[in-house]
N, C-alpha and C positions, 0 to 999 in steps of 0.2 A: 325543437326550436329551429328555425329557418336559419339558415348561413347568413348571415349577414356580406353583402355583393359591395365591398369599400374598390370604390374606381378612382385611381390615380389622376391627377387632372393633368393636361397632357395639352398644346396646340389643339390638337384634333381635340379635345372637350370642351375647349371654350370654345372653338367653331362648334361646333354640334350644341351648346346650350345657347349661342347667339342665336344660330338658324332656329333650332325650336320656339325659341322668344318669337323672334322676329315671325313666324309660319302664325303663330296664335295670333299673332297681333295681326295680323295681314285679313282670317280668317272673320274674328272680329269685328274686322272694318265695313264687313256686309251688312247689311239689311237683314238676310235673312242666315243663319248658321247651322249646317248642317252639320251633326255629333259624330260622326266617320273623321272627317277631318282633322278636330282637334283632336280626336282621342291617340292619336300618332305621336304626335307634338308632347301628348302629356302624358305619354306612356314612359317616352325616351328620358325627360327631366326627370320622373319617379326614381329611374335605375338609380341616381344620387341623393337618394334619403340619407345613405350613411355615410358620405363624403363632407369633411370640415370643410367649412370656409360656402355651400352651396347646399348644405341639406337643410335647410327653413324653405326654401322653393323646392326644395324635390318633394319634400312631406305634402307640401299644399298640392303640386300637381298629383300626386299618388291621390290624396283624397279627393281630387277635382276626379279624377280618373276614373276612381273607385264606383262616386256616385253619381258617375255620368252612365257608365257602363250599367246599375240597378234602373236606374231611369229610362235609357234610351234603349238599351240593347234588341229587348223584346220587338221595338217596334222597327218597320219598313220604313226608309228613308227619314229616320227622324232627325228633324229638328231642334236646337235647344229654344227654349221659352225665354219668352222678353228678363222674366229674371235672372234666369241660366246668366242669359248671354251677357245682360250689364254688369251683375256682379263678377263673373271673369275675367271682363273686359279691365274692372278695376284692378281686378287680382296680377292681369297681364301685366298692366300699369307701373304697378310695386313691384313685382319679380325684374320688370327691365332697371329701375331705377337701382334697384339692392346688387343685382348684375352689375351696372356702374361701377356703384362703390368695391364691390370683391374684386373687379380683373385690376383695378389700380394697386390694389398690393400684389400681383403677382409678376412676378419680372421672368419676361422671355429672354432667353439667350443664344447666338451662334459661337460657340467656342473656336476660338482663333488657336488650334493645335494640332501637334499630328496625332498625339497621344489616342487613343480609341476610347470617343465619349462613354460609349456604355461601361469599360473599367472604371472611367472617370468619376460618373455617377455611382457605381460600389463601395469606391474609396480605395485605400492601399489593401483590402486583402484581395480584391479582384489582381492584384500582380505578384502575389507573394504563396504559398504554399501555404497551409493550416499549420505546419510544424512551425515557418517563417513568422508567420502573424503573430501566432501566441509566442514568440519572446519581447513582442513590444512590450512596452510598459503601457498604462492608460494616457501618457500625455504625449510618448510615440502615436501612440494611435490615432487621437484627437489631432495632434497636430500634421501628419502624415493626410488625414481626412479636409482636413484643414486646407491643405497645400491641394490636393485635390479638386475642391471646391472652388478656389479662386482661378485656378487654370479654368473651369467651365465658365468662369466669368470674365474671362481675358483682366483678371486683378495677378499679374503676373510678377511683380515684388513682393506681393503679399506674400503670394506661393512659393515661391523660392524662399523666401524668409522661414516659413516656414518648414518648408524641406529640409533647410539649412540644419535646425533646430532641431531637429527629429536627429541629423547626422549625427551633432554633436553629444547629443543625450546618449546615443548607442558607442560612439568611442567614448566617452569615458566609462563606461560600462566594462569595456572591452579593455581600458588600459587600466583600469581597477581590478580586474581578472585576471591581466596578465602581467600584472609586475606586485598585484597582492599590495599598494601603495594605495590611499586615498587621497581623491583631489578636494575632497571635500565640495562648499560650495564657491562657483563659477561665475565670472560673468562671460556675456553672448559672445563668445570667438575667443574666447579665453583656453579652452579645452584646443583648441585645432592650435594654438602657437604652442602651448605647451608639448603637445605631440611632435608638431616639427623641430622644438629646437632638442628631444630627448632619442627622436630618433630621422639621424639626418639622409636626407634623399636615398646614397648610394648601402643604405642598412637597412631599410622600410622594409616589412612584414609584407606579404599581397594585401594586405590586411588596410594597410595605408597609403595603397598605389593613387588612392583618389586625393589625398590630404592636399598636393599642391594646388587641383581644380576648385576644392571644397574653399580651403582658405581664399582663393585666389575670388571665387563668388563673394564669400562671407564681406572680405575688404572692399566689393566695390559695392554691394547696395547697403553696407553700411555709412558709405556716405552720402551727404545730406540733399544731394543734386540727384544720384543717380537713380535710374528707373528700369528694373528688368524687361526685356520683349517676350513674347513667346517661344523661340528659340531657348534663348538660356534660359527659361521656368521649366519649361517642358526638360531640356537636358539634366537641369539640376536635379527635378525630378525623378527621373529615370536612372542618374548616378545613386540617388537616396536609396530606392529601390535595390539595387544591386550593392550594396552598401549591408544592406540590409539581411539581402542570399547570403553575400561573405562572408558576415559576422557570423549568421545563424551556425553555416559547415564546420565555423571554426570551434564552436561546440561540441561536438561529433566527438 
């Protein structure tokens, strides 16, 4: 059985399936259509038969391809036939119009960060070690993913919110571990006061060196005006992260 060739759709693919539209349609607009031409156009859309969201046109152009190539191939300078070319032309028709409807659900983005997009798009274990990773829990994860996610879309409260949220899940973790005490359940920032009023400034573990920054985040996009930038999403961020190294060592 064939590998199946799944193409991630990218800037460069939706320019590359606009230009192939746009080339057959151009070609079409002749009089007369020579089969060298389009068979380019409809080779490149085929490579998307197993791509969501655009394989109902790649299938068509693969088969447009398929039995253009048994028809024409054989012969010298050919031509497609008046019915070739009209019923393509229809075909061209509906692939632009279905093209329409698909790039509207897709949202381009320029990430307003310094953080490095390509970690960004892995999620948190592109920054954390394989030892690091596996102590999250599944809603560290998710929401660590999470906070990831909205930094690529400059949604920078979100992300911090949820960094915030990842922090707190792992110290109480860690102060459940080390005092052998349960907090049982919590509400949101409830776990960071309870740390700092049981262990103050000048007695903090390394372990808590970040609790003042953490709480100091948590209290201000907890209220109802405020709005994080990229700066403090990104820094939140990156404190979560290394929050995260801490913890892990401290298992060791």
């Amino acid at each position: 059985m064939a590998q199946k060739l799944v193409i991630t759709i990218t800037p460069h693919w939706l320019f590359v399936i606009g230009r192939s539209i746009g080339e057959l349609k151009n070609e079409l607009a002749q009089s007369i259509v020579r089969y060298e031409p389009v068979t380019t156009p409809l080779l490149v859309l085929s490579l998307l038969k197993d791509t969501k969201s655009v394989e109902s046109i790649a299938k068509e152009a693969d088969k447009w391809f398929s039995d253009f190539v048994k028809k024409y191939s054989s012969q010298e300078n050919a031509c497609l036939d008046s019915e070739d070319h009209e019923t393509l032309k229809l075909s061209i028709a509906r692939w632009e119009e279905r093209f329409r409807e698909i790039y509207k659900n897709w949202i381009l983005s320029y990430p307003d960060t310094h953080i490095d997009i390509g970690k960004l798009r892995e999620g948190a274990k592109a920054f954390l070690s394989d030892d690091e990773f596996s102590m999250l829990e599944p809603l560290d994860e998710q929401s660590l993913k999470e906070a990831a996610s909205s930094l690529l879309f400059a949604n920078f409260t979100s992300a911090e919110f949820m960094a915030l949220r990842t922090a707190e899940s792992l110290l109480k973790r860690w102060y459940e571990k080390t005092t052998s005490r349960k907090l049982g359940r919590t509400t949101w920032g409830e776990v960071l006061e309870k740390l700092s009023q049981e262990f103050p400034k000048e007695e903090r573990p390394k372990e808590l060196l970040l609790l003042d920054y953490l709480r100091e985040r948590r209290n201000e996009i907890a209220h109802p005006g405020a709005l994080s930038n990229s700066v403090q999403a990104s820094t939140t961020f990156f404190n979560v992260i290394s929050l995260c190294q801490t913890l892990y060592f401290k298992q060791d």
